[in-house]
C-alpha positions as CSV (number, residue, x, y, z in Angstrom):
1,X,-33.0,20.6,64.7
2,X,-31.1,19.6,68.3
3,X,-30.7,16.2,66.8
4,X,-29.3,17.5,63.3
5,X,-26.9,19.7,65.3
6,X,-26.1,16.6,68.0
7,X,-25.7,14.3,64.9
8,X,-23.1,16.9,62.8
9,X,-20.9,17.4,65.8
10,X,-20.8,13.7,66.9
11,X,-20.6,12.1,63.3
12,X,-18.6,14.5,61.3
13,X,-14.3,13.5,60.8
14,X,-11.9,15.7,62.4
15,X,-10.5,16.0,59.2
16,X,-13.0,18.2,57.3
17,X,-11.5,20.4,60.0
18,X,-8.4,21.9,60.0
19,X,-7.4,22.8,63.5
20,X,-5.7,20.0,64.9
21,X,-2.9,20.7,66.6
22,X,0.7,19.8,65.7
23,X,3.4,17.7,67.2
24,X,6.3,19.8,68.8
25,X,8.5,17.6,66.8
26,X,6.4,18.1,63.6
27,X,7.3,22.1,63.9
28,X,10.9,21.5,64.7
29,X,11.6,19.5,61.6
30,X,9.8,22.6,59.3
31,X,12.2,25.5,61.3
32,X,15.8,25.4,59.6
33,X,18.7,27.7,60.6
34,X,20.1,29.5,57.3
35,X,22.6,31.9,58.7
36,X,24.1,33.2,61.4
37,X,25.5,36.6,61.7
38,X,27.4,36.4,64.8
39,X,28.9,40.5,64.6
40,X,25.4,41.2,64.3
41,X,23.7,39.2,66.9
42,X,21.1,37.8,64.0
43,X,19.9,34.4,62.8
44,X,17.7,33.1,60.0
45,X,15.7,30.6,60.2
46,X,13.1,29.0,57.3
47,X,10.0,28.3,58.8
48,X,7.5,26.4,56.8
49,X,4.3,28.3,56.0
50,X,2.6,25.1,56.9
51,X,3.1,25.8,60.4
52,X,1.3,28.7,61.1
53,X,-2.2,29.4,61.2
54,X,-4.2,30.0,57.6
55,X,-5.6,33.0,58.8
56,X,-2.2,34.4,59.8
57,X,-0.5,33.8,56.5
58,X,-0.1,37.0,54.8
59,X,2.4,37.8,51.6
60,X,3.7,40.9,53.6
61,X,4.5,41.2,56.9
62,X,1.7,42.1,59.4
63,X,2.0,42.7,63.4
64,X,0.0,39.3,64.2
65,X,2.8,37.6,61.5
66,X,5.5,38.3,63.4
67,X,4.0,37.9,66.9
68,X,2.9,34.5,65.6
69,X,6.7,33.7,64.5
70,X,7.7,34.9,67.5
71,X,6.1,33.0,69.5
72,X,6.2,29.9,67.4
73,X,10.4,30.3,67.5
74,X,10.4,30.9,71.1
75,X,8.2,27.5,71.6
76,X,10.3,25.7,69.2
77,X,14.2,26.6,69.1
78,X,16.3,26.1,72.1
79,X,18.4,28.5,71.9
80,X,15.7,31.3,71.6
81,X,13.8,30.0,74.6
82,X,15.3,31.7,77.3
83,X,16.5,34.9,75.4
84,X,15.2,38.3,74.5
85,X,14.7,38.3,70.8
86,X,13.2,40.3,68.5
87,X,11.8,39.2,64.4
88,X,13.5,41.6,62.4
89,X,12.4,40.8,58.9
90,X,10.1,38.4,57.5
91,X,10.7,37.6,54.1
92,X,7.8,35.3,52.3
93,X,9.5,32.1,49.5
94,X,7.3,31.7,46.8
95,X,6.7,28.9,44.5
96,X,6.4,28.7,40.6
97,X,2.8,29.6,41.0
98,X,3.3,32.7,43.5
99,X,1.8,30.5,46.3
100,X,3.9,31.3,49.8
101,X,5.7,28.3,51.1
102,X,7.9,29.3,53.5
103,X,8.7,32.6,55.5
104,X,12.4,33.4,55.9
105,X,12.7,35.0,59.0
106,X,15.7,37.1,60.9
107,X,15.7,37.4,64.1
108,X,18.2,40.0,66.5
109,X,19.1,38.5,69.8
């Protein structure tokens, strides 16, 4: 049994799992600034659902959602890493087949 388990770990492709991380400059080419509401102190960004974790992909928006694209965005764009910010709205984009693709996302600074 040891060797079956030895033999899975050591022989299986990282491929068949899906938790390898991504390059910083992999995220920043998925996160795309669509507006900018200067009055109101908001931006919106489309972030690629690709970029966040399976489990924390969710049609509506959920706590751990916007903590992850939080945190993501403060990682990732420049101006948001040294500034208070809060995700106001999270907005999922669908495709033909109702499948989310990307997460538009407001943020208040």
């Amino acid at each position: 049994m040891v060797i079956a388990i030895v033999a899975f770990v050591l022989l299986t492709p990282r491929s068949w799992f899906h938790d390898q991380p991504q390059s910083a400059a992999e995220v920043l080419s998925s996160i795309h600034l669509l507006s900018f509401d200067a009055d109101a102190q908001t931006r919106t960004y489309r972030l690629d659902a690709k970029v966040l974790p399976p489990e924390k992909r969710a049609a509506k928006s959920t706590p751990e959602l916007e903590r992850e694209t939080h945190d993501l965005l403060a990682r990732t764009i420049v101006d948001l890493r040294d500034r208070t910010f809060q995700v106001m709205r999270i907005d999922p984009v669908r495709d033909a087949g109702g499948n989310v693709v990307d997460y538009d996302v407001t943020v208040r600074f």
